[in-house]
N, C-alpha and C positions, 0 to 999 in steps of 0.2 A: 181748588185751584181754578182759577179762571183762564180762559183764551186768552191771548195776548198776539193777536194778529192772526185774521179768519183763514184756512186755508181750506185752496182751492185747486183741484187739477186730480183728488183723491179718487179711486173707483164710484163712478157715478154722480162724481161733481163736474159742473161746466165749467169752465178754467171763463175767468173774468177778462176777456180778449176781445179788443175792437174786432168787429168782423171785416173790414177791412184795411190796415194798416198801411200807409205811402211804401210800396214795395220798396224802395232805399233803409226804410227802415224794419224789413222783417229780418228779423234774426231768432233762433231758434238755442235754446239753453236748457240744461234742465231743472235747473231752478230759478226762478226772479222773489225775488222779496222787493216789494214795491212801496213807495210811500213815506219809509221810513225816515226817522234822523239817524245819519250816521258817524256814530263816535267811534273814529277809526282806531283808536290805542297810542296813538301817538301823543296826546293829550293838546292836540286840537282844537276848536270850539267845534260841534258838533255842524253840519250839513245836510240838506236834502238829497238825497241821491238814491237810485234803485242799483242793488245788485244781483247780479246773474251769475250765474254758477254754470262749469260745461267741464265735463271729466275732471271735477275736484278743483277748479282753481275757478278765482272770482274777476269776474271783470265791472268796474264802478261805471254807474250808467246815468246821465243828465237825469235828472227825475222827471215822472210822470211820460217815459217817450212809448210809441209801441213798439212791444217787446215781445216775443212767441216764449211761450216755455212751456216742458212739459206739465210743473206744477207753478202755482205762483202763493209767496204770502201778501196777504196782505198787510203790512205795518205801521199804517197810518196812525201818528200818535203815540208811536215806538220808537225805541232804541234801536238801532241795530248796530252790532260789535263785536269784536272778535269774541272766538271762542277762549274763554278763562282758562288763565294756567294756571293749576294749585302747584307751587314752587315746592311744599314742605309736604312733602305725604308719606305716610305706611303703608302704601297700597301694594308692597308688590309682590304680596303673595293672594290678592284677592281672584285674579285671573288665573292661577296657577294649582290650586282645588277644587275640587269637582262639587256638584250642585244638591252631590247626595245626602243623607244624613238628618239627623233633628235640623241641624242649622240650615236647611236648603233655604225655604223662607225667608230665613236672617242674610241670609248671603246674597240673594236675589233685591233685597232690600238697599244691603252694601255697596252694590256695584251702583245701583240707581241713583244713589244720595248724590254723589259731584254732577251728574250731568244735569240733572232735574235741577241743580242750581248753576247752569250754565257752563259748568266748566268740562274741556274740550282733551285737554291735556293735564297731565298730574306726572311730577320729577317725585321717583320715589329713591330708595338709598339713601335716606337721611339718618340723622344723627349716629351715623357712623355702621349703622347695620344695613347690609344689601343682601340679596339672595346670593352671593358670587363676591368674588375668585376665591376659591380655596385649591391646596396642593390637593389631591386625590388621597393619599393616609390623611387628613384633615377631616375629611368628609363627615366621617359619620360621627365625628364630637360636636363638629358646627351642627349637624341637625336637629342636635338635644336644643341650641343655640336660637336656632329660625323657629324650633317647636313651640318655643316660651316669648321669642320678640313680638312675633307676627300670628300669635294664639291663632292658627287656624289650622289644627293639627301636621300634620308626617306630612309638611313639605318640602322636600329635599331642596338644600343649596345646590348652587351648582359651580360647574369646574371655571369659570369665563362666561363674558357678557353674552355670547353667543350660545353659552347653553340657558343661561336665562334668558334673553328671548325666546329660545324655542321652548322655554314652560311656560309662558304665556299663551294661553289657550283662546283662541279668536272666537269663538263661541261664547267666550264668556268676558269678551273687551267691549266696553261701550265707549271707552274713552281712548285716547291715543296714554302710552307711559316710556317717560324717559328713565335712566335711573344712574345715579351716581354708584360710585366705589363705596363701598362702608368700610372706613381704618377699621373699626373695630372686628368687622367680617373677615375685612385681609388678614386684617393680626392673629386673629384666631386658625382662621384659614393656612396660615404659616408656623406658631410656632404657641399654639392652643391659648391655655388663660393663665398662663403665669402672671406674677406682679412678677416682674423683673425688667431690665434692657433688653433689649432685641440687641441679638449680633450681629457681627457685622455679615455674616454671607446670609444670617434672617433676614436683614432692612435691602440687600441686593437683593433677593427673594421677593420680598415685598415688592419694590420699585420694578421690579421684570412683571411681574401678574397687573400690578396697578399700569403699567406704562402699553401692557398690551389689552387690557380691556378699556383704555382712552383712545386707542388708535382701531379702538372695532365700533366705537359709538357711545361709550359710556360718558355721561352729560360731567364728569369734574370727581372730586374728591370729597367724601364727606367725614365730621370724626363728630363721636359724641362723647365727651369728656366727663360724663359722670357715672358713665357707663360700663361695667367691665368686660371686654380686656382694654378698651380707649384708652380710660383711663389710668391705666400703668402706664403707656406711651408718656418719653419724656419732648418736652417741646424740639430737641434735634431732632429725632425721629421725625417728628411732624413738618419739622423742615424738610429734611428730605425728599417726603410724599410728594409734599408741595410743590416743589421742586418739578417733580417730574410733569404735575397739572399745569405746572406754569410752560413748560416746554411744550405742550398741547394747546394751550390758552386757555384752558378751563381751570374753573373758581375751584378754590379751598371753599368748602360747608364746614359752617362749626358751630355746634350745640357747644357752649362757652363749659370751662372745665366748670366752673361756679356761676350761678343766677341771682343769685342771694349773696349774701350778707359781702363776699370777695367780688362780685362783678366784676369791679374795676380791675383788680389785679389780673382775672381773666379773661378781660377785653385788651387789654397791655399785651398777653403773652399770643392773642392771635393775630392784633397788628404786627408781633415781632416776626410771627410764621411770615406772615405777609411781602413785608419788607424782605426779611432773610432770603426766602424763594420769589419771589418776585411774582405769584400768583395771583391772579383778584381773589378778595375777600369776601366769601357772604355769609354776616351772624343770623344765623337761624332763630328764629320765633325771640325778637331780641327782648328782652324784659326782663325788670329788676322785681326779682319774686321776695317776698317775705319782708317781715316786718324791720329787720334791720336793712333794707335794702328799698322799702320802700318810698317813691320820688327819686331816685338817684338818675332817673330818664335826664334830669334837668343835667345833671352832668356827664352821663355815657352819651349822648346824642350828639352835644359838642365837642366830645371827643373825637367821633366820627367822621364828624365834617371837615374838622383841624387836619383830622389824618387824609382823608380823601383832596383836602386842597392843596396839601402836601406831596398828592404825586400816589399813596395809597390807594389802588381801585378797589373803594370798602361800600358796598350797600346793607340791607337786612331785609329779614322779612317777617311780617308779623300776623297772627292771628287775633278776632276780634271778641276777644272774651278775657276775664279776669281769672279765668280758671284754666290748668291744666292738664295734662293728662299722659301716664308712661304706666312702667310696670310697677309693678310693688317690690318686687324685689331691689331694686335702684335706690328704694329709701333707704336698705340697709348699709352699714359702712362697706368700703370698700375691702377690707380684708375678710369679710365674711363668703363674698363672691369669689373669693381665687379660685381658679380649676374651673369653675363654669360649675353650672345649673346642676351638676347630678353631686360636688362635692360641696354645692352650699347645703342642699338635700340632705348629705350626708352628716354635714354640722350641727343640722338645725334641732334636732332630737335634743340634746345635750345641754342639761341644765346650766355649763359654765359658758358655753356660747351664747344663750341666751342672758342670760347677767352681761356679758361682757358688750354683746348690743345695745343694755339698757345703758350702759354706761359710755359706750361711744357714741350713743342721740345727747346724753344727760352733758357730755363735757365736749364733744365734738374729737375731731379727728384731723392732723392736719393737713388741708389741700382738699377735705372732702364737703361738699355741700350741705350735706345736712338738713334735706329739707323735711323733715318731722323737727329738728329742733328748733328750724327757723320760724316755725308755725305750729304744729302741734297735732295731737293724729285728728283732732274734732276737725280738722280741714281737710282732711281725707277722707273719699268715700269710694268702695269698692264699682269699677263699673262693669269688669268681666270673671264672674266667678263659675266657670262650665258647671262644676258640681255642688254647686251653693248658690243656684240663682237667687233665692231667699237673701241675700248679701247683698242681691246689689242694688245700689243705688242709698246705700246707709253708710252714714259713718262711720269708721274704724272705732273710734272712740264708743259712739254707742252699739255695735257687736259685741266687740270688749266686755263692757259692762254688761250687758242682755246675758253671757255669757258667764257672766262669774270670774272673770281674769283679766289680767292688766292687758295695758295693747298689744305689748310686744309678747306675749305668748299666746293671743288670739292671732297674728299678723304670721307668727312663726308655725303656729297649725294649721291656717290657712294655705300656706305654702306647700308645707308639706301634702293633706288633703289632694291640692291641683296640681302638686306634681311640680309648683314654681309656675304655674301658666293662671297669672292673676293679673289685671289691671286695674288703676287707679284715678281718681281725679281730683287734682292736688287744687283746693281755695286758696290760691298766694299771692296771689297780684290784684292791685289797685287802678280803678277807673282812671288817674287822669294820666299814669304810666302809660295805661292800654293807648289815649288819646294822643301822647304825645309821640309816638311814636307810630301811628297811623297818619298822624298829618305831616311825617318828617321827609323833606323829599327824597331822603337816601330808600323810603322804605317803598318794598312792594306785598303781596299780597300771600300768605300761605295759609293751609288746614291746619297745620300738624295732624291730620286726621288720622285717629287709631280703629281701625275698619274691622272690628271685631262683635260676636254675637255681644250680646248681653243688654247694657245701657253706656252704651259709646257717648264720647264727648259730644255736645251735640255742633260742635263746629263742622265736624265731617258732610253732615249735609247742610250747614247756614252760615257760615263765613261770609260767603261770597255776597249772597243777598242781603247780610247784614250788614256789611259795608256797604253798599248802594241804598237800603233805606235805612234801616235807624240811624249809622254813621252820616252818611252822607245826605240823605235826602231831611230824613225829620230832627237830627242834632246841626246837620249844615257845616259838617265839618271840611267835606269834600266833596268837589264840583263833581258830574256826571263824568266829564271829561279824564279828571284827576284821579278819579276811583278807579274807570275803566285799564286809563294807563298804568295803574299800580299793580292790574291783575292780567296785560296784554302786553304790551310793546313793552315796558319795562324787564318783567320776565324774560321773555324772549329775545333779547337784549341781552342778557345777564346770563342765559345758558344754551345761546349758540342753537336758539332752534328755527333756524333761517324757513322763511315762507309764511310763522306763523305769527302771532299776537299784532298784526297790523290790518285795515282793509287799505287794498293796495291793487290796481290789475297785477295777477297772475300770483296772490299770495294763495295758499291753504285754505280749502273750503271748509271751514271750521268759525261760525258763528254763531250769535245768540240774540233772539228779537224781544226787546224787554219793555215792559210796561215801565214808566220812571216814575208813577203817579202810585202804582200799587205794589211793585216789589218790597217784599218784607221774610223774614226767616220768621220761621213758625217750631224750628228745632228747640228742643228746651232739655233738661235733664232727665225728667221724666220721661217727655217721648225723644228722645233724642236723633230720629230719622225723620221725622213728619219733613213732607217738602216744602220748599217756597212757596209765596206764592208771586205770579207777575210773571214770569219765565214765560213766556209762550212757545218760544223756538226754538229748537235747539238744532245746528246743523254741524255734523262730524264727518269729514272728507267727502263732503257736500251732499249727504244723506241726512234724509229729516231723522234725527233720534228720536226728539221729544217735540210734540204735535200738541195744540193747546193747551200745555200745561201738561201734557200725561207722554209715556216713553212708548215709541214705536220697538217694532223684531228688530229694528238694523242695530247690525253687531259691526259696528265700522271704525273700531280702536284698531291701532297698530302700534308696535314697538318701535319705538324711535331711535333712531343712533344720529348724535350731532357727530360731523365730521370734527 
């Protein structure tokens, strides 16, 4: 990793300062980044300007004036831009684990991957799982729940947003984190993993825990549809929720019930959430996975726009890769999962269970995604297996066989073995899907990043830089400006995180000084953490985190709560 703007003002550096500057203009700041272009987020054409930093908030300064500061970058030939918001993250038990164990290393690695690729802010509670709200009797069935989501062993949910902030441990935040509701965490949280209706004094239960952790800080609503208990939720139900997000102003999130082969039917049913509660819409990591569902961008995109010109407030957000990434368990049909993680556990032993899975992939289920049958397990490859490191980063399909037994009783022992705490990353999507929905202007920028030991998807640490160089810089798909704003002002725009994703006087000292010549993602499957490279700067509530390319001590994350 190379420098990317020399700094100066470090112990025993000379800070690069006229020795006498026109007393009118001495001013004293504690940061100036000098020289640079700045592509403010707003998608602008980019401008010369120096910015100065003074207790956390940035003032834009005519370029080239003198300026005092305690330290200065130099940026000449650089970016300079807000600090990146990953919209789509699983981070939010990364801060909330302690550093001991085999995994310290892995987890020290974890935390570094987003900021070493510029990003500043990470909205986690997606796809419908958050660390929070559950009833208090709830507690300790959701833990088996956070145990197996967020693989980073015994981290308790907790009661309210405000006791999830207070488990985020500021020793071990490098980044700022917002985080949505998770339906699925509420649901469970209130009335466990039945497949059935929520009642009606459950769905007012719901609506009192959801309605009080939007008025303490929590960024919107999230559900993930393929997921159980999400998935049992009927689309009233979801209205409802919505409902209550929309009397707040914040977005409905939604992991689509189907990706594959039904998209469309379940892009329909969350414009209908939409309209019904009148909430903004944002389709999470939107793409048409699997072979029957392959190209269909040329159709869901236009949907989108029809519906957003219509008065629907619908964006998405997308990651820049062909491949995905969740649990393993999720590929199984939905009625395998009722009761949660310790009565699939209890299924899985049993030889007719296991027939009757081989035949719910073989003929499908209906309302369920199916993505082994959409594709097939040789597009599945294990990427966290705690007590089967040996596993990862291979095929399902060839374990299986290495093994002596079909998938689904190697997939089904696996389970058992880890206890249910496996992840996956599914081959299902096609290059010019990825494309078309990167250049779409509804779209903005997420990880989905699943921040776990093993061999993580490797978008957790190269999204970001990937769209800035291969996307944007060497394919030419998107301008400097247009990439920026997909990952800054847009965002932040979208989830109500006032002060940030703009450079602006008096916004959020949260910036990134970029090389636009040599940024590139160097993350691959194999190594799946390696950092960028081009990133020189990184500034998080106006503290340098990341210093030529490498991270400083500053631990300067904070929990965010949008009004």
């Amino acid at each position: 990793m190379g420098g990317n703007g020399a700094v100066t003002g470090a112990p025993g550096a000379v800070p690069a300062q006229p020795s006498a500057p026109p007393p009118a203009e001495r001013h004293s700041y504690d940061l100036l980044i000098r020289g640079g272009t700045v592509v403010d987020g707003t998608g602008a054409p980019g401008r010369r300007a120096d910015i100065a930093v003074a207790a956390g908030r940035i003032t834009v300064l005519p370029p080239d004036g003198h300026h005092r500061a305690a330290e200065t970058v130099d940026a000449g030939g650089r970016i300079v831009a807000p600090g990146f918001i990953d919209v789509h993250t699983h981070s939010d038990a990364l801060a909330a684990c302690g550093d001991g164990g085999p995994d310290g290393d892995a987890l020290t690695e974890l935390r570094l991957a987003p900021l070493l690729q510029g990003v500043t802010t990470e909205i986690a509670g997606n796809c419908g799982s958050s660390l929070f709200p559950a009833l208090p009797e709830r507690m300790a069935g959701l833990a088996e729940h956070t145990r197996v989501v967020f693989g980073l062993g015994a981290v308790p949910p907790a009661e309210d947003f405000d006791g999830f902030a207070a488990g985020q441990n500021p020793a071990l935040r490098r980044t700022h984190i917002a985080s949505l509701v998770g339906h699925g965490t509420l649901r469970a949280g209130v009335m466990g993993f039945e497949d059935r209706p929520a009642r009606a004094d459950e769905l007012r239960t719901m609506c009192r825990l959801l309605d009080r952790a939007l008025a303490r800080g929590a960024a919107g609503l999230s559900s993930g549809l393929i997921y159980p208990p999400g998935g049992y939720a009927s689309t009233g139900e979801l209205v409802a929720l919505a409902e209550v997000a929309a009397r707040h102003g914040k977005p409905y999130v939604t992991h689509l019930r189907d990706e594959m082969a039904q998209v469309e039917t379940a892009l329909e049913e969350a414009l209908e959430i939409a309209r019904r509660s009148g909430a903004p819409l944002q389709i999470s990591h939107h793409k048409t996975a699997g072979r029957h569902a392959w190209g269909a961008t040329v159709r869901t995109l236009p949907v989108l726009e029809r519906a957003r010109a219509e008065g629907v407030d619908v964006l998405c957000d997308v990651y820049p890769y062909t491949a995905g990434s969740t649990v393993l368990h999720a590929l199984l049909p939905p009625w395998a999962n009722e009761g949660g993680i310790g009565a699939l556990l209890d299924r899985l032993p049993r030889p007719e269970v296991r027939d009757r899975i081989r035949t719910s992939i073989a003929r499908g289920v209906d309302g369920w995604e199916n993505t082994v049958g959409n594709g097939g397990w040789d597009l599945i490859t294990v990427a966290a297996a705690r007590r089967h490191p040996g596993a990862e980063g291979h095929r399902i399909a060839d374990l299986a066989t290495a093994s002596g037994v079909d998938p689904v009783e190697f997939v089904c022992d696996l389970l058992l073995a880890e206890q249910g705490e496996v992840t996956i990353i599914s081959h299902s999507m096609r290059e010019d899907d990825v494309r078309r929905v990167l250049t779409s202007p509804l779209s903005m920028i997420g990880s989905d990043g699943v921040p776990k030991p093993g061999r993580p998807h490797p978008r957790w640490a190269g999204s970001f830089a990937r769209v800035l160089g291969h996307y944007g810089r060497d394919e030419g798909l998107l301008s400097p400006e247009t990439a920026v704003h997909k990952m800054t002002g847009l965002p932040a725009r979208r989830f109500g995180l006032a002060g940030r994703g703009t450079i602006a006087d008096g916004s959020l000292a949260d910036l990134v000084v970029l090389d636009p010549d040599a940024v590139r993602d160097r993350a691959t499957f194999d190594r799946p953490l390696l950092a960028p490279e081009g990133i020189g700067t990184v500034v998080v509530d106006g503290r340098i985190a990341v210093r030529d390319g490498r991270p400083t001590e500053e631990r300067a994350g904070k929990v965010v709560r949008v009004p």
